[in-house]
Each structure stands twice: as C-alpha cells, then as structure tokens.
N, C-alpha and C positions, 0 to 999 in steps of 0.2 A: 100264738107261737112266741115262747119267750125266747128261744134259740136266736142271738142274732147272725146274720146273714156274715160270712166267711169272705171277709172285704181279700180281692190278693193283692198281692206286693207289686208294689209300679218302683219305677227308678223318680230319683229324685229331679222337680219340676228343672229347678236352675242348670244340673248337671245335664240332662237331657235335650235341655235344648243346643247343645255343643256337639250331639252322635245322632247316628240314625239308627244305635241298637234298639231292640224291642222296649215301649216303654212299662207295656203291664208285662209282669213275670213269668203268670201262670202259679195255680198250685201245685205243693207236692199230693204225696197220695196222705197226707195227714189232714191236709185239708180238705181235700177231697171228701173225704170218708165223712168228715165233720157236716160239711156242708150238705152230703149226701140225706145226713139222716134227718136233714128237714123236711124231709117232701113230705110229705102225708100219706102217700100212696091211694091217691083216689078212688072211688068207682070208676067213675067216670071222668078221664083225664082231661080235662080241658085243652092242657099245652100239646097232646099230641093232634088234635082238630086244628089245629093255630099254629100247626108247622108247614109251612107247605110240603115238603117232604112226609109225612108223617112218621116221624123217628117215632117209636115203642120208648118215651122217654118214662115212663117211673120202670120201665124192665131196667133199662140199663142203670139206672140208679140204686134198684134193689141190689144189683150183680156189685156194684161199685161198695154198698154198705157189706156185703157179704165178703168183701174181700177179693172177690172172683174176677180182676179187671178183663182177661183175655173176654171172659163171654160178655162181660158189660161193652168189648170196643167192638165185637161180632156183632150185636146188638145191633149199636150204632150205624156200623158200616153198611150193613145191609141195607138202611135208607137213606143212608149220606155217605158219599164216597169220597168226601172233602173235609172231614170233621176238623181237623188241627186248625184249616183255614174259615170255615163258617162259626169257629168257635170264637175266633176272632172277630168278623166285621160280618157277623150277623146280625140285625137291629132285632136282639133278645127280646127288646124290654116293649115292644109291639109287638110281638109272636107269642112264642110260647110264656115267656116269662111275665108275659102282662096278660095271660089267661090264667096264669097259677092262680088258686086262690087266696095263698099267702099274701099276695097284694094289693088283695080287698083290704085288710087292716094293717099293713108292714111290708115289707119286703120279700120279694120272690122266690124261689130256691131261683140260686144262679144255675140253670140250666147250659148255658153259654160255657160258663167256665168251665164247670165240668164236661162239655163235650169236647173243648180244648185239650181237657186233660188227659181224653182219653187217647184222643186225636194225636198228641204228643206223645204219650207212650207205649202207642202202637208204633212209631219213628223210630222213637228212640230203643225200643228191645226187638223191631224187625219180623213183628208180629204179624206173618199174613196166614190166609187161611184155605187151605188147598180146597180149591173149587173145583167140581166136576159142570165142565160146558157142554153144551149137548151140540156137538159143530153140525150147524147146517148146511154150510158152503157157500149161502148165500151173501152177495155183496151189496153191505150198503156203505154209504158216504154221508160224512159230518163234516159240515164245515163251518170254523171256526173253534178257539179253543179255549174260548171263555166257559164261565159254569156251564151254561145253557149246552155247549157241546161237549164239553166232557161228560155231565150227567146224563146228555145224551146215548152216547159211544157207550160208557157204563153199561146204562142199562141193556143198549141191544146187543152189547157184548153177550150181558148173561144170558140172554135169550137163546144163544147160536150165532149171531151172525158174524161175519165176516166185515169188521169195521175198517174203516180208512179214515183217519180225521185228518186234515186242509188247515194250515194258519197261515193267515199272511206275511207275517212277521217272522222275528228270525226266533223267536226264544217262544214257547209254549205259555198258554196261563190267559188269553186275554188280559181284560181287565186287572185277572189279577194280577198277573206280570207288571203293564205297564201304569197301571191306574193306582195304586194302593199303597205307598210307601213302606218301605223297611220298617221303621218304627211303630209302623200299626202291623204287616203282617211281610215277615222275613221272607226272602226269594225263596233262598233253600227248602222253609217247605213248602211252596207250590210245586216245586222242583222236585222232591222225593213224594207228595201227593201225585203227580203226574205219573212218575217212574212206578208206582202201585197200579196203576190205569195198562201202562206197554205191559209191564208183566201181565197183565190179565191178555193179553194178546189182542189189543187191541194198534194198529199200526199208525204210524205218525208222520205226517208230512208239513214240513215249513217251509217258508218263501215260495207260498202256493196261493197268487191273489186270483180268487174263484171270480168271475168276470173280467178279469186282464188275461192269465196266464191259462186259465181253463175257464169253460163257460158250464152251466148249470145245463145245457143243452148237449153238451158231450161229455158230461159226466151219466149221462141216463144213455146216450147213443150209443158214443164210444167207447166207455168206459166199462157199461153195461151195470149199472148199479141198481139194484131195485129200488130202492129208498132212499132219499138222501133228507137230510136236515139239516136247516137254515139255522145256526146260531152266531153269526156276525158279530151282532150286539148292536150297539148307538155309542160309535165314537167320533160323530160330526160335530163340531160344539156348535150350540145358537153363540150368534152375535149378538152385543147393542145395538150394535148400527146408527152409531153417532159419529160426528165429525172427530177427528184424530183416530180412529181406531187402529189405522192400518200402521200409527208410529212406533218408529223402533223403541222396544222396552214395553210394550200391551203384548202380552200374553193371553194366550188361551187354556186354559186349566190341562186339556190333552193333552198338549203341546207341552206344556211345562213338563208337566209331574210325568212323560214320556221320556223327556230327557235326562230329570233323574233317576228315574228308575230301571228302564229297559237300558238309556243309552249310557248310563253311568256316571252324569255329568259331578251326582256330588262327588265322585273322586278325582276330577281334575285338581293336578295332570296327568293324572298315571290313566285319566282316561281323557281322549284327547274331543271330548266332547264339553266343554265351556255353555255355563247358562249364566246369565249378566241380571244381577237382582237391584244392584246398590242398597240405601242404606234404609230408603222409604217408602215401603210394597203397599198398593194397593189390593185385597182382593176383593171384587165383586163376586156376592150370592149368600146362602147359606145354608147349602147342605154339607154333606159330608164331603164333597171333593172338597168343596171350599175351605173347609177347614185341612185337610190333607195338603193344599197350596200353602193356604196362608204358613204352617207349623211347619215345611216343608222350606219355605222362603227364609225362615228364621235360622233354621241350622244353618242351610248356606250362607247364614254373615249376616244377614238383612238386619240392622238395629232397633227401625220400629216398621213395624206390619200391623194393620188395622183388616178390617172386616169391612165392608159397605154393603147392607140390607136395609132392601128399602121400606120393610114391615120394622116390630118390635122383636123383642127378645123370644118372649112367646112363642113369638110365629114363626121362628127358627126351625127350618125340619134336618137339619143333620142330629145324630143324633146327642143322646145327653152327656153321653162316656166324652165325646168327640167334644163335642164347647168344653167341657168343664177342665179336659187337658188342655184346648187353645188358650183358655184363660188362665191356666195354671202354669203355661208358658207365656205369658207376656201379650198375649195376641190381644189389642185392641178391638173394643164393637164399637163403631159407629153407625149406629140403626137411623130409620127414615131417613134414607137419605139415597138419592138416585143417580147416577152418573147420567150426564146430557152433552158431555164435550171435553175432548181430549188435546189442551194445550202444548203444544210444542216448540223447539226452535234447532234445525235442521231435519225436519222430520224425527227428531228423539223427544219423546214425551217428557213435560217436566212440571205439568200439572193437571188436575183436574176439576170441571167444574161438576156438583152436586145439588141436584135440587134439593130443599126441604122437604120430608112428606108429611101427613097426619094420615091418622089410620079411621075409614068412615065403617059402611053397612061391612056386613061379613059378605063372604062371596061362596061359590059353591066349593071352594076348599073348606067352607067351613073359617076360616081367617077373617078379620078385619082388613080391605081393598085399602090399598095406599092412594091417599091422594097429593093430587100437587100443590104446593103452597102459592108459588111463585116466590119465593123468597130460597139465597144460592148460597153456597160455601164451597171457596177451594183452598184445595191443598194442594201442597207441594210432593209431588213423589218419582223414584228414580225408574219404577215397574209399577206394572198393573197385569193383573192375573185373574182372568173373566173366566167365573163360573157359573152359569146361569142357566144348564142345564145344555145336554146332547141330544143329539135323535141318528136315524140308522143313515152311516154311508151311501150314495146311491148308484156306487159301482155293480154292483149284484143288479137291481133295478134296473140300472140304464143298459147291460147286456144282455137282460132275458124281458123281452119285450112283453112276451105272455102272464108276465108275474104283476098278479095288483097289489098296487099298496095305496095306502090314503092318502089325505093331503099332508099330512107330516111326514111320508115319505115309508109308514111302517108297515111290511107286510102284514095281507090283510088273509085271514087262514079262518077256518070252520073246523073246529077239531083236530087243532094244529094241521090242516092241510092247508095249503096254500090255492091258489088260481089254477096253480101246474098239476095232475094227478100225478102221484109219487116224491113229489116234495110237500115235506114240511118244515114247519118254524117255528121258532120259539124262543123267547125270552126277550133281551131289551130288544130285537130289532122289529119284533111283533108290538110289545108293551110299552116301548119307548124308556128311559131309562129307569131302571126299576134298582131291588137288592141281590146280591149274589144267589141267597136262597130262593128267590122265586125263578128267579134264570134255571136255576137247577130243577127246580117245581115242573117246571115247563118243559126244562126237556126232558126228563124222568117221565111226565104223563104222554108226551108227543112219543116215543118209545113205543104204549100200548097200544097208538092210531097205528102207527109205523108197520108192526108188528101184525093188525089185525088187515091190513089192506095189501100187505107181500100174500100172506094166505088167501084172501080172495082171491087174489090174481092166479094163484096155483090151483083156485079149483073149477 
C-alpha cells in the first residue's frame, strides 16, 4: 500500500502546553474519505474480531468512501454508543488497528480516527435515529456511569427495559468525566454523548452512592428491580507505601486529575477549587493516567515534570500517541528508577529518594523484572503525583455482604453474574483497571446474561 496513512492535525507542541483545548484536531470529511479508501476491504476482517464491541468496521468505511456518512455513523453506533469518545482514548493500535493487515508491512488504516469523525458529525448536524423500543415495563438498575454502565443501560435500553442508572458523583461520565483530561478528550462530548443515552429513555440518577445512600439489597427488595449491574469501575488508587507518603504535596493520580477536571481546579479562581503543583512534579508510573498527570501538571505552571518508571522506555504501557505528546511537551523520562522515601520538612515534601534499577529475566507480563542496584538518587521536587495503578472501591463490598470478590477486592462473576442471583458486573470493577472499550465490551455482553436470566425468571 503505497497510499500513505492521513496523519491529522494536532495544535502546536509549545502552544499547548499553555491550554487545555483538544490537542489532536480531528479530520475533515476530506480526509476522511482519503484515508477511508485505504482499507482493503477484507474477506475476512480482522479489526472487527479485535474490537471488543465488534463494530462492522470496513461497512462503515465503505459508507464513509461512498459519501453516505449518516449510514456510515448508523453503522457505528449500533455497536458503539460512544464513538466521538472511544475514537479518542481507545488504544486503536492493540485493537483493531494492530489487526489490520496494512500493518504487517506499514501502517494501519486509522480506524480510530475515523470513528471520531463520525462520532463528531453525528454532534455536530444532530444526527439521531428514530428507534422503535419494544417497552417491556420491566425494571432494571445500572450503577455507575462510566463506559461499562452506560454501555450497559444502552444495550438493555434497546432490548425494552426500563433503565435507572446510579452515579455517585455529581456530573455523569465516570472515568470519563473525572479521569481523562480536556485536552485528550473534551467534557462537552461526554456531555452530549450522554444526553443521546436520556433521549433514548434511558433515566439518570446522581449523588446516588449505591452502598451508602442505597444498598444493592434494596435496590432488588425495595425498589423491585429485576436486574441490576455492577459498573463502579477501580477508582481506589494503589499506594507505594513508603515513608513520607502521606506529606502534603504527594498526590494520587485520582485525586489530582479529579480535581482538575470534575472539580475545575484549572480555572482557579473562577473556580474556587485550587491544586498546588510548584515548579518540580514528580510523576510515578507509566501508563496512560501517568502521562495525563504528568501533561496535566505542566499546563498548570509546573516548569519541569519528569516521569519515574521503574522498567525502560520499552516497557512503558501507556500508550504510543500518549509519550510521544508527553515528550513533545517537555515531559521528562527518567526510567529505572524507583521511589523508596519521601523527604520532607513540616510534613511538606521536598524531596525524593530513588533507587537505581537494571532490568533482569522477563516476567509473566512478558517484560524485563526490575531489579535493585542498591545504588540512590534524589531529587528535589515541589509535588509528586502516584500513578501506579487502581483497583475497585470497597464501599459496594463492604455493604453487601453476600457479594465475593477476590483478594484485590474485584468482584468475582460467572457470566457477568455475580455471588448475588440477579446482579451482575462488569468492567474495571470485575477486571481491575482495564480501557474504556473493554469496560464497554463488558457491559454490552453482561446485557445478553441480564436479559437472558429476567426471562427465566418469567417462566
């Protein structure tokens, strides 16, 4: 394929780091079309077995080459009811995009981008599509309102039923609300993605914490729900659990990127919620939140921000989109290298020590295991902002006594059914933290359990 691959437009590295507008563009539909007419059009498509969702992706790409975008975003939406947002922070290039077979010898069709595209101009011209629901009457319950429950609700929307989705929080979106930065994936469309979900009649309930304010036991009693499903997520962060942790200015990646983005901190003052970075940000990890912190600390003021991972460049699992802008914003790596103690004085952190590592045998991630040198280096820094991975809340846990879950705390389901008959779960708080798409994956198939155990019950 001599066509090359239809790079889109990002805003400039230097200017960017000063806003928290979107950094990549998007195509028009000029480009689109362009890039459209690389696929090949398969027999047999590889990128749609490597979707979790399995989106009909060369359909809606023939629709997209033809001109015909309304049936190309129909297409879509039929198996993704989040396209504008998964087109965004879906890790493409391990899914569908790294099954294409353009990238046996070159580059992929960007599948991603263009599901954006479509994602975005179904938004922007108001493109919905009058559905006939077949009402059943019957009542089920979703809580939580990250992917894994909205794709939930979705689907048993269209089935008939009578949906309730439960957030804890005050603003809808999960994850994607308060985990995901403006500049990788804008509020407003989670916001008008959602508002497509109420129109579909599906109802909404916030500042609803399911084991505080209501219990999983009177949601089935009292409330009389036939179904309900678990999609919480994993928004507990792991610790280091080294000395200094608990000093002012260590951060937890939740906690942070919560505060700017649900609580609105980058607009202080106009929003009276302040987060304190100084000038020298540590982040520990290196997935993608990590880098959403670290690129996140730098708008707000931050003058140098580094990375601390304790593997090499390599072994970096955020993804490639994600470094290659931290590094095109100024972000520092300093790889092998381990945090073991957090120096302070008044209880405010003002340094850190870091072991050395070398990298020995692989492990069952398949990586190179860090080892310890014994040999140290500190640095000087004003914050430190720990990303090292989350696991599930255990407010739901510790109010429904009958519900198991494993020693990391995530419920433990057969068929997305849970321990309890008539709930089920799915997504991070089952898998621990995982991608938007498979959250969706999850709850999209937990729908067909859902669906198939209301009808026993009725016969």
């Amino acid at each position: 394929m001599k066509t090359p691959r239809v790079q889109m437009p990002v805003q400039d590295p230097k200017v960017r780091q000063t806003n928290f507008d979107e950094v990549a563009c998007g195509y028009d539909l000029d480009m689109a079309k362009l890039e459209a007419r690389r696929c090949l059009n398969c027999k047999n498509p590889r990128c749609v077995a490597a979707c979790p969702v399995h989106i009909e992706i060369p359909e809606f790409i023939n629709f997209i080459i033809d001109g015909d975008i309304e049936s190309a975003y129909f297409t879509l939406y039929k198996d993704n009811i989040l396209p504008s947002i998964c087109g965004r922070v879906c890790p493409q290039e391990k899914q569908c995009e790294g099954a294409c077979i353009l990238s046996i010898k070159g580059e992929s069709v960007a599948i991603g981008a263009l599901e954006r595209f479509l994602g975005d101009y179904a938004l922007e011209n108001d493109l919905e599509q009058i559905q006939s629901i077949p009402e059943n009457g019957i009542k089920v319950a979703v809580v939580g309102s990250g992917p894994a429950g909205l794709a939930n609700a979705a689907s048993m929307r269209r089935l008939g039923y009578d949906v309730t989705l439960y957030e804890a929080l005050h603003e809808y979106g999960g994850v994607l609300q308060y985990g995901i930065p403006d500049f990788r994936l804008p509020k407003e469309i989670v916001a008008r993605e959602i508002d497509r979900l109420r129109d579909m009649g599906i109802h909404f309930e916030k500042n609803v914490i399911i084991g505080k304010s209501i219990t999983i036991d009177q949601l089935k009693n009292e409330y009389h729900y036939r179904a309900i499903f678990v999609g919480s997520g994993a928004g507990l962060p792991s610790a280091l659990n080294i000395p200094g942790e608990n000093y002012s200015g260590v951060y937890y990646a939740n906690e942070f990127l919560t505060r700017v983005n649900l609580m609105k901190s980058k607009n202080f003052p106009k929003a009276p919620t302040p987060v304190k970075t100084g000038n020298n940000v540590m982040v520990v990890g290196g997935g993608n939140v990590a880098m959403d912190a670290a690129r996140t600390a730098k708008r707000l003021g931050a003058k140098n921000v580094f990375i601390v991972y304790r593997r090499d460049m390599e072994s970096l699992p955020a993804r490639l989109d994600e470094i290659h802008h931290a590094m095109e914003e100024d972000i520092e790596f300093r790889l092998l290298l381990n945090p073991i103690e957090f120096i302070g004085e008044n209880y405010v952190v003002k340094q850190v020590v870091c072991e050395i590592m070398e990298l020995g045998e692989r492990d069952s991630s398949g990586r190179r295991r860090p080892m310890p040198t014994g040999k140290y280096q500190t640095f000087d820094i004003d914050s430190c902002i720990i990303s090292i991975g989350q696991k599930p809340n255990p407010i739901i846990k510790d109010a429904t006594k009958e519900l198991e879950v494993d020693q990391w705390g995530r419920i433990v389901t057969e068929n997305h059914q849970t321990s309890i008959p008539g709930v089920f779960a799915g997504g991070d708080v089952v898998s621990g933290a995982a991608t938007v798409i498979l959250a969706m994956g999850a709850g999209k198939d937990a729908s067909t359990y859902m669906d198939a155990y209301i009808k026993a019950e009725n016969n």
